[in-house]
C-alpha positions as CSV (number, residue, x, y, z in Angstrom):
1,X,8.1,-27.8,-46.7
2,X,10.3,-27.3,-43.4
3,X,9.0,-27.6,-40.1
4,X,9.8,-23.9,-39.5
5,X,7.7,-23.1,-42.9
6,X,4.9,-25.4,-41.8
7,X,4.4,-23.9,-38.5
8,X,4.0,-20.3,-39.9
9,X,1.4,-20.8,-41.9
10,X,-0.8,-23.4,-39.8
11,X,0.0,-20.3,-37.0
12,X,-1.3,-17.7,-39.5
13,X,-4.2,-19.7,-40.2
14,X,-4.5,-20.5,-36.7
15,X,-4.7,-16.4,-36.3
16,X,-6.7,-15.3,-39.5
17,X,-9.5,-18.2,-38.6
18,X,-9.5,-16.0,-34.3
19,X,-9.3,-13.2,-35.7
20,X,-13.0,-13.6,-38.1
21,X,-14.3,-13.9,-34.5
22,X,-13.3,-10.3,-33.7
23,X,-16.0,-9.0,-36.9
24,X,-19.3,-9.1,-34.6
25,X,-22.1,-6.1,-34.2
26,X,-22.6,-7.8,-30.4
27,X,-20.5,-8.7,-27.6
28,X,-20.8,-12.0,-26.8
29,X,-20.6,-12.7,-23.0
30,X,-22.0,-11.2,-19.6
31,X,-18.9,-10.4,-18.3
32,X,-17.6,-8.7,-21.4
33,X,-20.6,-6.5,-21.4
34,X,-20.0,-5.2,-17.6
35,X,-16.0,-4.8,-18.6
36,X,-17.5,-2.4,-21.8
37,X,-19.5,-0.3,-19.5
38,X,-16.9,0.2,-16.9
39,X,-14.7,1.0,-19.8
40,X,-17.2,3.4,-21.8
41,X,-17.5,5.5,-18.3
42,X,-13.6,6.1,-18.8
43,X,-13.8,7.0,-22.0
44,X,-17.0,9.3,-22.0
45,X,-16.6,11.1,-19.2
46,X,-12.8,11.1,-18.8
47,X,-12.5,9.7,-15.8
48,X,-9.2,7.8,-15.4
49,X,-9.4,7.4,-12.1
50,X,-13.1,5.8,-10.8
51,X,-14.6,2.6,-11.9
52,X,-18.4,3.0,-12.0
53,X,-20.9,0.7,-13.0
54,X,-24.6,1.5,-12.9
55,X,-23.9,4.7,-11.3
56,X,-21.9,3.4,-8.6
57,X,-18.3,2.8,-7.7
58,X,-17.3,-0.9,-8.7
59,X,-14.5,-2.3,-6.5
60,X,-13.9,-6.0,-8.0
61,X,-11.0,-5.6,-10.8
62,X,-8.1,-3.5,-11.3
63,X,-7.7,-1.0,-13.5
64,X,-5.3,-1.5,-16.9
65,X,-8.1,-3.6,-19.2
66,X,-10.6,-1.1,-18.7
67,X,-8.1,2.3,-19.0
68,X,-6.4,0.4,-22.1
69,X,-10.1,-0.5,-23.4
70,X,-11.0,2.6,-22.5
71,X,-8.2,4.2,-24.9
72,X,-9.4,2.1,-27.7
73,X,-12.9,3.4,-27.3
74,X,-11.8,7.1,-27.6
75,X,-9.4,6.5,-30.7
76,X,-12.0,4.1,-32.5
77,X,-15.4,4.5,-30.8
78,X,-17.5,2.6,-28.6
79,X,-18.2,-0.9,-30.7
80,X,-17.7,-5.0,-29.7
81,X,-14.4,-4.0,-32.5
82,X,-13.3,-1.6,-30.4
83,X,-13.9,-3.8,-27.1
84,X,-12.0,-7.2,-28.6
85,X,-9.5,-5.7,-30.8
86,X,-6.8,-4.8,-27.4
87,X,-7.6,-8.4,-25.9
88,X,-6.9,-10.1,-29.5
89,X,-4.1,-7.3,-29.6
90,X,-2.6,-8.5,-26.3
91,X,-3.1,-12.4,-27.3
92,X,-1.2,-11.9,-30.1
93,X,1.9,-10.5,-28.0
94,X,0.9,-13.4,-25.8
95,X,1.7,-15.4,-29.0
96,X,5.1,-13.6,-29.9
97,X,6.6,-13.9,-26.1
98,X,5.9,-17.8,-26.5
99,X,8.2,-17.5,-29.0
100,X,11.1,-15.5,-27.3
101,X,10.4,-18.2,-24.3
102,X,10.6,-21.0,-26.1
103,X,13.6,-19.7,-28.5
104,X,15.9,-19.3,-25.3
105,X,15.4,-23.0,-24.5
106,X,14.8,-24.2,-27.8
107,X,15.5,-24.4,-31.9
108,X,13.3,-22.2,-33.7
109,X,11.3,-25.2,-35.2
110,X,10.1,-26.0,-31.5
111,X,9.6,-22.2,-30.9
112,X,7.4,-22.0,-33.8
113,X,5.5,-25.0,-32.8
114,X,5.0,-23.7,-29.8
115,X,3.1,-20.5,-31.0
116,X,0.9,-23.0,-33.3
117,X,0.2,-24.7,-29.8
118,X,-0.4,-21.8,-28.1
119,X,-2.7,-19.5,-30.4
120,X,-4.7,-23.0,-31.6
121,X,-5.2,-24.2,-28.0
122,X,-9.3,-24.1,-27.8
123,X,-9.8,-22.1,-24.7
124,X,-7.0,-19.9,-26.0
125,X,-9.1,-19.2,-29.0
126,X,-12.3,-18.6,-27.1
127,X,-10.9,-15.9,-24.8
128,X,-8.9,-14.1,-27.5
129,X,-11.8,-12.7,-29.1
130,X,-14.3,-13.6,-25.7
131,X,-12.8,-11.0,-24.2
132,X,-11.9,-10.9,-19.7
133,X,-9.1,-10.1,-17.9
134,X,-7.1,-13.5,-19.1
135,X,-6.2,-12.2,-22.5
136,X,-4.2,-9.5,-21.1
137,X,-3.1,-11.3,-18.4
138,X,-1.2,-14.2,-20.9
139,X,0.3,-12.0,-23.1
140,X,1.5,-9.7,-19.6
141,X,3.1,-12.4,-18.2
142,X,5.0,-14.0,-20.9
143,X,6.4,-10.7,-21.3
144,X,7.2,-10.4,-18.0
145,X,9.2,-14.2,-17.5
146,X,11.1,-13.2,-21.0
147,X,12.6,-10.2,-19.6
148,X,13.4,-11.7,-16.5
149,X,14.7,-14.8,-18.0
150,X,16.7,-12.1,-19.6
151,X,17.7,-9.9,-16.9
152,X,18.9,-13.5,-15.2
153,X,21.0,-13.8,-17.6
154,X,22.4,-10.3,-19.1
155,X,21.9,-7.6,-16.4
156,X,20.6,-4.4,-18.8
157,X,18.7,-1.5,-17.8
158,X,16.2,-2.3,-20.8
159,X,15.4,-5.7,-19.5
160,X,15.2,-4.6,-16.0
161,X,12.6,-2.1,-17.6
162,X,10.5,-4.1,-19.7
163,X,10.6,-6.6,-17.1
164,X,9.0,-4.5,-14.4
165,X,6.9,-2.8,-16.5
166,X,5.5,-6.1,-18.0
167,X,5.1,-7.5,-14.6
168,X,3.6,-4.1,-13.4
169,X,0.7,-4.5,-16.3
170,X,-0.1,-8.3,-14.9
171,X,-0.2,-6.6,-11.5
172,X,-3.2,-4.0,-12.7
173,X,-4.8,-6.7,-14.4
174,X,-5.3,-9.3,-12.0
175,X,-3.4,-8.6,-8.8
176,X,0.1,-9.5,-7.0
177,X,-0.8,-13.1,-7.0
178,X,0.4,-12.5,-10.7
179,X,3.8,-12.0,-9.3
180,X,3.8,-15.9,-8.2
181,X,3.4,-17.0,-12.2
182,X,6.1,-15.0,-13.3
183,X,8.8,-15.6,-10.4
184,X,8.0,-19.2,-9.9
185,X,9.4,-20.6,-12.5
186,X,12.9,-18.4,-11.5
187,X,12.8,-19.3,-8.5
188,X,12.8,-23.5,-9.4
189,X,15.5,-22.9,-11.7
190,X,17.4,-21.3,-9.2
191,X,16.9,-24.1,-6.5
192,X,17.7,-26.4,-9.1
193,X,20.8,-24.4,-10.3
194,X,21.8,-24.1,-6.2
195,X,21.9,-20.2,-6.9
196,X,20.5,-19.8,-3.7
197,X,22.8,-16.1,-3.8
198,X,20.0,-14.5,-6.3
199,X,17.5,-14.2,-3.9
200,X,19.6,-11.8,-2.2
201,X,21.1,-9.9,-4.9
202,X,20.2,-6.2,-5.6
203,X,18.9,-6.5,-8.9
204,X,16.0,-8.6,-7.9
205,X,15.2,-6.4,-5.4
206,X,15.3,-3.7,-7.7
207,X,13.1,-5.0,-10.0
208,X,10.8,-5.5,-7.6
209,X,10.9,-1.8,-6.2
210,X,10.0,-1.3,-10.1
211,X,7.7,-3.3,-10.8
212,X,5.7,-1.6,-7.6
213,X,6.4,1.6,-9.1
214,X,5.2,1.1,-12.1
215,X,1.7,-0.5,-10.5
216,X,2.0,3.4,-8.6
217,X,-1.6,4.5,-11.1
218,X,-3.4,1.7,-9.5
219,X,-2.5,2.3,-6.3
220,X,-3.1,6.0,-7.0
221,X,-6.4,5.6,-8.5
222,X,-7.8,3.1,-6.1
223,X,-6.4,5.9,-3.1
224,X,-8.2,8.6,-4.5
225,X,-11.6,6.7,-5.6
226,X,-11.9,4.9,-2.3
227,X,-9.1,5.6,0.7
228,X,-9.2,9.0,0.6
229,X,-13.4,9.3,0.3
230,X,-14.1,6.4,3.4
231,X,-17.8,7.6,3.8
232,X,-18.5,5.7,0.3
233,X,-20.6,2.6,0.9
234,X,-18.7,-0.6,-0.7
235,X,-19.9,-4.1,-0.3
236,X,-22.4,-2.7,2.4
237,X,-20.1,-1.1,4.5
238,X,-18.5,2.2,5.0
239,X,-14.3,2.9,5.8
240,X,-13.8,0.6,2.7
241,X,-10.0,0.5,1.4
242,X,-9.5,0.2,-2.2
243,X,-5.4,-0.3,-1.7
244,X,-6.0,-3.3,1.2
245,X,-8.5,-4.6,-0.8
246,X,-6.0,-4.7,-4.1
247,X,-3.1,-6.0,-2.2
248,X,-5.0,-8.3,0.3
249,X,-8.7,-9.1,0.3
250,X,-9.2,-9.5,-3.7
251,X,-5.9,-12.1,-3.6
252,X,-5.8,-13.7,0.2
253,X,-8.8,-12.6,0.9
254,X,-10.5,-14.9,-2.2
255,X,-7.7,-18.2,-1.7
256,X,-8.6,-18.2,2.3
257,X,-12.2,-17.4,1.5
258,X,-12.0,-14.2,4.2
259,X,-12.7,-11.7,2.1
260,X,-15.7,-9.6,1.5
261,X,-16.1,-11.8,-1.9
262,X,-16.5,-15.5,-0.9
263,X,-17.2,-18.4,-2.4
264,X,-17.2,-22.2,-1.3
265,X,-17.6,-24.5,-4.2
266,X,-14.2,-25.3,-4.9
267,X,-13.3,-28.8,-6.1
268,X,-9.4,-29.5,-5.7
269,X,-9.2,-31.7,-9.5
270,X,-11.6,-28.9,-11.2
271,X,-8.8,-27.6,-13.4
272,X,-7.5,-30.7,-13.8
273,X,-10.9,-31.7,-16.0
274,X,-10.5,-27.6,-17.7
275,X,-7.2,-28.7,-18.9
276,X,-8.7,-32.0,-20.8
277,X,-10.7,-30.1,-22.9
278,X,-9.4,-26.1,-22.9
279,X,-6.0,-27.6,-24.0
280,X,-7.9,-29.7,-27.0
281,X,-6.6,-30.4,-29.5
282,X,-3.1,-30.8,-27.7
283,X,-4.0,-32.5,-24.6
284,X,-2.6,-36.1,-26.0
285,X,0.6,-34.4,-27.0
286,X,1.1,-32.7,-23.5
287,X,0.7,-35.8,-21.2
288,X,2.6,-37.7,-23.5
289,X,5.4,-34.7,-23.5
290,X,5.4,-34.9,-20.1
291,X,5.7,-38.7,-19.5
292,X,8.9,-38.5,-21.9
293,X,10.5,-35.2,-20.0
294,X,10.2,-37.8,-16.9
295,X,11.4,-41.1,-18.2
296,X,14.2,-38.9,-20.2
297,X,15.0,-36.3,-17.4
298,X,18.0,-37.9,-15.7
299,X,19.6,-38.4,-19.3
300,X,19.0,-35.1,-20.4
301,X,21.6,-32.2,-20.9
302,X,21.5,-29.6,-18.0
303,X,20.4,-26.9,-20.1
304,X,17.5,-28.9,-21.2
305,X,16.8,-30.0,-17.4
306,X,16.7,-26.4,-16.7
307,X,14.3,-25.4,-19.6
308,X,11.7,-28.2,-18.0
309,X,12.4,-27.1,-14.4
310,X,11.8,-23.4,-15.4
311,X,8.5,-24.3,-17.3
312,X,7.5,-26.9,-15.2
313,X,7.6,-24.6,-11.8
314,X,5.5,-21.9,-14.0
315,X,3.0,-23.8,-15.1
316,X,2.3,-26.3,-11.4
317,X,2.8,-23.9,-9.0
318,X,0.2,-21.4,-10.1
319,X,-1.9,-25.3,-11.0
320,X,-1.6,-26.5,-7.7
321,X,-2.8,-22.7,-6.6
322,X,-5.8,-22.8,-8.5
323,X,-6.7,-25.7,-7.5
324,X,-6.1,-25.3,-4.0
325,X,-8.6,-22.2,-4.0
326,X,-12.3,-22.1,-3.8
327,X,-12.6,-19.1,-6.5
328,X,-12.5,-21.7,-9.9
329,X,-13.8,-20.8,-13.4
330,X,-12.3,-22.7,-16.3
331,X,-10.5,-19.3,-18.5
332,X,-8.1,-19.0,-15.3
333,X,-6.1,-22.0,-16.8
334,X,-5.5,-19.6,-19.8
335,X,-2.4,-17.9,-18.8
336,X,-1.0,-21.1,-17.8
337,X,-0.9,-22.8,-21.4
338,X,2.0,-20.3,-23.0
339,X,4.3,-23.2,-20.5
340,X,2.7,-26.2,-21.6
341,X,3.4,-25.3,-25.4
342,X,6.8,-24.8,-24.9
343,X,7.0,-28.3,-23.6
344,X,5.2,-29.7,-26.5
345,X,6.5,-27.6,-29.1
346,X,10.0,-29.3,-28.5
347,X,8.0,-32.4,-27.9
348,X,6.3,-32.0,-31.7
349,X,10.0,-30.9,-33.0
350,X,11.5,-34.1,-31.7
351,X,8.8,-36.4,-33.1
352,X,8.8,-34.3,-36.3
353,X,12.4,-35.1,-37.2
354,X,12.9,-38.2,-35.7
355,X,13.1,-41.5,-37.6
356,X,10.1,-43.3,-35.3
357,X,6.9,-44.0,-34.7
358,X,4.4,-43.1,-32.2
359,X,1.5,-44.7,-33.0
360,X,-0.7,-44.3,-29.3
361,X,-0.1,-40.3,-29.8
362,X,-1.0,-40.8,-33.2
363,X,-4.2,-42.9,-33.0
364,X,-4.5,-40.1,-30.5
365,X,-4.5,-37.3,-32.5
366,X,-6.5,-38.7,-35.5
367,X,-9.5,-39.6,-32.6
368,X,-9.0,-36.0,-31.3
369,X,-9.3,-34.4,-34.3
370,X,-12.4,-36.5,-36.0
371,X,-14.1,-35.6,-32.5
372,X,-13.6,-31.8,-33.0
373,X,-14.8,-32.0,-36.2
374,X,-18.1,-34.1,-34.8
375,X,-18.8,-31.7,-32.4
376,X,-18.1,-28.9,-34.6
377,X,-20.8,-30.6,-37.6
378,X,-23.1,-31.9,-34.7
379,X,-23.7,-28.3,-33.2
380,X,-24.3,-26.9,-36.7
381,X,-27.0,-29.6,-37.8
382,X,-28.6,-29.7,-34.5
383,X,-29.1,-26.4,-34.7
384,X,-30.2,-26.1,-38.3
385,X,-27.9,-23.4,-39.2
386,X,-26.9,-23.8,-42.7
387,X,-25.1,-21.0,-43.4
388,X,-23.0,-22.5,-40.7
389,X,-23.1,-25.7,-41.6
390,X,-21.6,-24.6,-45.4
391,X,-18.5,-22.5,-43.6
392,X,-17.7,-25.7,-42.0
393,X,-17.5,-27.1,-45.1
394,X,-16.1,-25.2,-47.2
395,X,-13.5,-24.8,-44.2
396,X,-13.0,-29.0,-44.3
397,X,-12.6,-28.8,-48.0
398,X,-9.9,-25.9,-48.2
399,X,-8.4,-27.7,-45.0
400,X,-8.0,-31.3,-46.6
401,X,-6.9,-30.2,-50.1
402,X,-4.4,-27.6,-48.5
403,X,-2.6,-31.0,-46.4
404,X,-2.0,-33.1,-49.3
405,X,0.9,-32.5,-50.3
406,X,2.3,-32.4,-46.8
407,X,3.5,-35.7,-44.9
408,X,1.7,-38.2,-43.3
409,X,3.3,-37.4,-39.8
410,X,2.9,-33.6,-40.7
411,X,-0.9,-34.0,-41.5
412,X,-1.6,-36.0,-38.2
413,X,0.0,-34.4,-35.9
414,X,-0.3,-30.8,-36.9
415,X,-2.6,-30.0,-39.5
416,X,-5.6,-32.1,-38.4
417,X,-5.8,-31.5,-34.8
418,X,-5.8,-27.2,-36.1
419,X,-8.4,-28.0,-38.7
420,X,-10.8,-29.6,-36.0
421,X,-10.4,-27.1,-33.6
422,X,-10.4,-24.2,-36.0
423,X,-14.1,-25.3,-36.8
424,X,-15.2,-26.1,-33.3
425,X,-14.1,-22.8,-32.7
426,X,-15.7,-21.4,-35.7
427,X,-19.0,-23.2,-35.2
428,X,-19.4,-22.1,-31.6
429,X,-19.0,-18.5,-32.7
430,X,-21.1,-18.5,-35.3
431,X,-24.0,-19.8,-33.5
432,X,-23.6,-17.7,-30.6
433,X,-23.5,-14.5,-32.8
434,X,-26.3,-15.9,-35.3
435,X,-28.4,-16.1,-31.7
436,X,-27.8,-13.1,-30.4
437,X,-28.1,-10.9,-33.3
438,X,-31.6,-12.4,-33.7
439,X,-32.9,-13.0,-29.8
440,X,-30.2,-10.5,-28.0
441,X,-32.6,-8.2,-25.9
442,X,-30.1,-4.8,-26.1
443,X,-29.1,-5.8,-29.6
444,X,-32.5,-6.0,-31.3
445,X,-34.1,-3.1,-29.1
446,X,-31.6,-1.3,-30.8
447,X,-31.8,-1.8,-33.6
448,X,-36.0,-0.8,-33.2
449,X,-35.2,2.3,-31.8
450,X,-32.7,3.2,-34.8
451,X,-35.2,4.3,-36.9
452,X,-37.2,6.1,-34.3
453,X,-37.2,9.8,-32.7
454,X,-33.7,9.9,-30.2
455,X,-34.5,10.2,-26.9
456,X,-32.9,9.0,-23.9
457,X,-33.6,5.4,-22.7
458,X,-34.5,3.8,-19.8
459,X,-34.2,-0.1,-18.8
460,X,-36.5,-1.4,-16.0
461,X,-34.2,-3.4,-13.6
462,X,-32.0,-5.2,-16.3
463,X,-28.8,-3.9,-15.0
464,X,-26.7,-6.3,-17.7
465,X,-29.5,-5.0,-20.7
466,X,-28.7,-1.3,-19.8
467,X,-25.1,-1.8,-19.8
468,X,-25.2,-3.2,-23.1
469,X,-27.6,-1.1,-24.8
470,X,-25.4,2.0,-24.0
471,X,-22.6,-0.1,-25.8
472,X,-24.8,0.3,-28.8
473,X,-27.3,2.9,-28.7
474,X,-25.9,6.9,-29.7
475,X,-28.6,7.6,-27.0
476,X,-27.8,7.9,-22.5
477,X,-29.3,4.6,-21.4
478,X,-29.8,4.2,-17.5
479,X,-30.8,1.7,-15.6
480,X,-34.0,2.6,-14.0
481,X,-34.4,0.7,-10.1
482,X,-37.5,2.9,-8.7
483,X,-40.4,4.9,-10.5
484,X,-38.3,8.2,-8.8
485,X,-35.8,7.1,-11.9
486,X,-38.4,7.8,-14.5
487,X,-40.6,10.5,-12.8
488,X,-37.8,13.0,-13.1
489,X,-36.8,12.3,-17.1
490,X,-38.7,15.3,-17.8
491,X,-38.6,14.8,-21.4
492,X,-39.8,12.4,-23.8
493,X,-37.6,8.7,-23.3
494,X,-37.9,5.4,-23.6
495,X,-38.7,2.4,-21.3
496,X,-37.5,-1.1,-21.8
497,X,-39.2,-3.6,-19.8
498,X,-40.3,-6.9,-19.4
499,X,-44.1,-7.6,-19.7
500,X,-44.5,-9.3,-16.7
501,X,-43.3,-6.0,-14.9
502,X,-45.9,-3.5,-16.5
503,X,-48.2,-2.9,-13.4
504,X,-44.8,-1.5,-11.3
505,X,-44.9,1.1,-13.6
506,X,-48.5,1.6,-14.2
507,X,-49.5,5.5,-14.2
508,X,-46.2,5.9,-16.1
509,X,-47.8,3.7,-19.4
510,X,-50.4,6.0,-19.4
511,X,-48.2,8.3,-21.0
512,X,-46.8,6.1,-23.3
513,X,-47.0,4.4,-26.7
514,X,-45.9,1.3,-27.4
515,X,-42.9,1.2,-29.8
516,X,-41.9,-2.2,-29.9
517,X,-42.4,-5.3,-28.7
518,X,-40.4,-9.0,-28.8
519,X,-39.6,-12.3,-27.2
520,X,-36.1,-12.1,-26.8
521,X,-33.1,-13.3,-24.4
522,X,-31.8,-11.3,-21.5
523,X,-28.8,-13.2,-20.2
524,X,-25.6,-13.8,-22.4
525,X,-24.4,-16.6,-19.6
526,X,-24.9,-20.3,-19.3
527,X,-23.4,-23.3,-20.6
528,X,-23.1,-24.6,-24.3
529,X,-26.5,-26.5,-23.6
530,X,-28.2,-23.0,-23.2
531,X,-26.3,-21.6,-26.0
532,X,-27.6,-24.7,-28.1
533,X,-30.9,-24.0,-27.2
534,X,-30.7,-20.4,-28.0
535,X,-29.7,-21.3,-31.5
536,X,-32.1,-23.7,-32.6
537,X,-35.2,-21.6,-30.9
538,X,-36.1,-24.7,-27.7
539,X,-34.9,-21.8,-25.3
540,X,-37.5,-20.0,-23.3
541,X,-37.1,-16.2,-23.7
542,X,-38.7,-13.2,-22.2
543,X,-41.6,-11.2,-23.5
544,X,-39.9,-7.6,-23.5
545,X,-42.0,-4.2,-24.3
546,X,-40.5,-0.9,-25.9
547,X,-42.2,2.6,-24.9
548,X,-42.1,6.0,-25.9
549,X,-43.1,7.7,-22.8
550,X,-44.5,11.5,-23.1
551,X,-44.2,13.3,-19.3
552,X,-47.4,15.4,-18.9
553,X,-49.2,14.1,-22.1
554,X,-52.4,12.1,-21.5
């Protein structure tokens, strides 16, 4: 089998193994549930234009995941499906842009390695279906730097479009710090190339005018929900601007630490331990890409010192930035890794059709891979989960069987480092959705109220709880703060609440019958230890009461 032949299938099973992750009744993360809610507003009330959460306008993110998601939810419904599918959706062109990269430096056998790279990459995997702002974000930007590597080299209209519009869409995602990843690596190559002149020249200028026209609905929507209503109250203040805090506080404002949004536990070689393990199983093969792009750099044809000057600049500037700021959580790295598997993929090509060994990446890759594949078997049987601990196997089996017939170098390098972290990846799942089907608060109260009389819903002061529940329930939920929030429901509704808060609602009980009752987990955040926990049943949970409450009824 070819190299190119190879790479498409362990790419498709790289793909079809993600993709399972998408078929879920829950979604799986904190910050997933908040983006749902801001996004279900949109969608319900047709409101393109304000992002509110909880009842109140939300000034944190920009706009494009939510109105895309938002879309999604009025063509398909309101479901975790309909939530993932446009972040798996935008990982996947994520995916194909890696290819057009990597096929304008490259042979197609690299380019295709460098997708398998790419979508197998384990914190890749985990954010495709995980869903935040990054999955957009990667498969934005790579569209943006092929355009513009495109523009840079054939002026057209349609590349001058698609570039702006791509680099518009990273923009409304995550801000005009974006800008920096996609014309850093343009910018090296120019300094490199001494074609100081294109810094000048109209075209870049004109696709910047574009690209800031085509972010015109977020500046429009942000103007209309915030600058042009200044007696709203926004981070405790009033004379709040959406557009300054878009363009400044929400970029500058977070790197200098100035802005209303502050944090201070930065740690300057943070990223540099997310990149050990989110780049697994490929972190061997990058630092050893690297080291031979240095020793062989000098040598090297100018085309393919330009290729590593380009991706170098795109993925250390933006590094160097993150680790510079004090705002650090590991899926950041994310849209960073598209650049370091083009640099492997021709690395893999190279040692794929060369005549030599390379035994320390080998040794490598065989200890990388047998400890996926221990951490993936040691979560399952610590957890007790056998129906997860017979996927895994079967998985292993239909893995092994299917690399037989392939080479030795084939097998090591490629197909064992994917099988290992297809069931890490696969295990983790699993035993997050097996937890949180059975001990998810919103899921399970549900799922108790499914079968009873619809009315509307109330949650006592669980803000995440309400915002999930209404994900999932054909009911209003509302989060209830006060007892003013319950004392003018007027009709029959429910109350969720924990038991320990029973007496703050006191006369209201008196007008209700229990309907439910369970120990069951409020927070979808914490660390793998937690989620570990949560699996195998050590985890303390939260005694939680369902009502039917009656107003005038004694």
């Amino acid at each position: 089998m070819s190299i190119t032949a190879l790479a498409r299938w362990l790419v498709i099973v790289a793909l079809l193994v993600n993709a399972a992750g998408l078929v879920t009744p829950i979604v799986n993360a904190g910050d997933s549930v908040t983006f749902a809610a801001l996004s279900q507003h949109i969608a319900l009330n047709q409101d393109w234009v304000n992002l509110i959460l909880d009842g109140q306008d939300w000034l944190d993110k920009p706009h494009f995941p939510f109105w895309l998601t938002a879309l999604f939810f009025k063509l398909f419904g309101v479901s975790a499906l309909s939530y993932n599918l446009p972040g798996f959706l935008f990982h996947v062109l994520g995916a194909y842009f890696t290819f057009r990269l990597a096929r304008l430096f490259y042979s197609p056998e690299a380019a295709w390695l460098s997708v398998l790279v790419f979508v197998s990459a384990f914190q890749v995997m985990q954010t495709s279906t995980d869903v935040r702002a990054e999955a957009y974000l990667t498969g934005s930007i790579t569209g943006a730097c092929y355009y513009w590597l495109r523009h840079d080299a054939t002026p057209r209209l349609k590349f001058l479009l698609l570039g702006a519009m791509f680099s518009a869409m990273a923009v409304m995602t995550k801000g005009i710090f974006t800008l920096i990843t996609i014309g850093s690596g343009l910018l090296a190559m120019w300094i490199f190339q001494r074609r100081w002149h294109e810094m000048g020249r109209a075209k870049w200028w004109l696709a910047l005018l574009l690209t800031l026209l085509f972010t015109g609905p977020e500046l429009l929507a942000l103007y209309l929900q915030f600058d042009a209503q200044t007696q709203k109250q926004v981070f405790g203040q009033t004379q709040v601007s959406g557009i300054r805090f878009f363009l400044w506080d929400s970029q500058f404002g977070r790197f200098f630490n100035t802005g209303p949004i502050r944090n201070t536990d930065g740690n300057p070689v943070f990223f540099l331990h997310v990149f050990l393990w989110a780049f697994l199983p490929w972190t061997g093969v990058a630092f050893a890409a690297v080291i031979r792009a240095w020793r062989e750099f000098g040598s090297s044809p100018a085309a393919q010192r330009t290729a590593l000057v380009y991706l170098a600049a795109s993925f250390f500037v933006t590094f160097l930035l993150f680790s510079l700021t004090s705002f650090q959580l590991d899926y950041y790295a994310v849209i960073l890794f598209p650049f370091a598997a083009v640099v492997c993929g021709q690395f893999l090509d190279q040692l794929l059709k060369g005549s030599g060994h390379h035994r320390p990446l080998y040794a490598t890759q065989i200890l990388l891979s047998v400890l996926l594949l221990a951490m993936a078997f040691g979560m399952a049987l610590y957890t007790d989960k056998a129906v997860v601990v017979g996927t895994l196997l079967l998985m292993l089996v239909l893995g092994l069987a299917g690399a037989q017939q392939l080479p030795k170098r084939s097998r090591v390098l490629l197909v064992f480092p994917l099988l290992g972290v297809a069931l890490l990846y696969t295990s983790i799942t699993l035993l997050v959705t097996l937890s949180y089907v059975s001990l998810g608060l919103a899921y399970n109260v549900d799922q108790a109220l499914a079968a009873q009389t619809r009315s509307p819903i109330y949650v006592w002061r669980m803000p995440l709880v309400a915002r999930e529940l209404a994900l999932y329930s054909p009911e209003p939920c509302q989060l209830a703060r006060t007892s003013a929030d319950l004392s003018h429901a007027g009709k029959p509704y429910y109350l969720v609440i924990r038991a320990a808060e029973l007496a703050q609602v006191g006369e209201t009980l008196a007008q209700a019958e229990p309907v439910a009752q369970g120990h069951w987990a409020l927070e979808k955040t914490g660390l793998l230890p937690r989620m570990l926990r949560l699996a195998k049943g050590t985890e303390a949970l939260e005694d939680v009461r369902v009502f039917r409450v009656k107003p005038g009824s004694r």
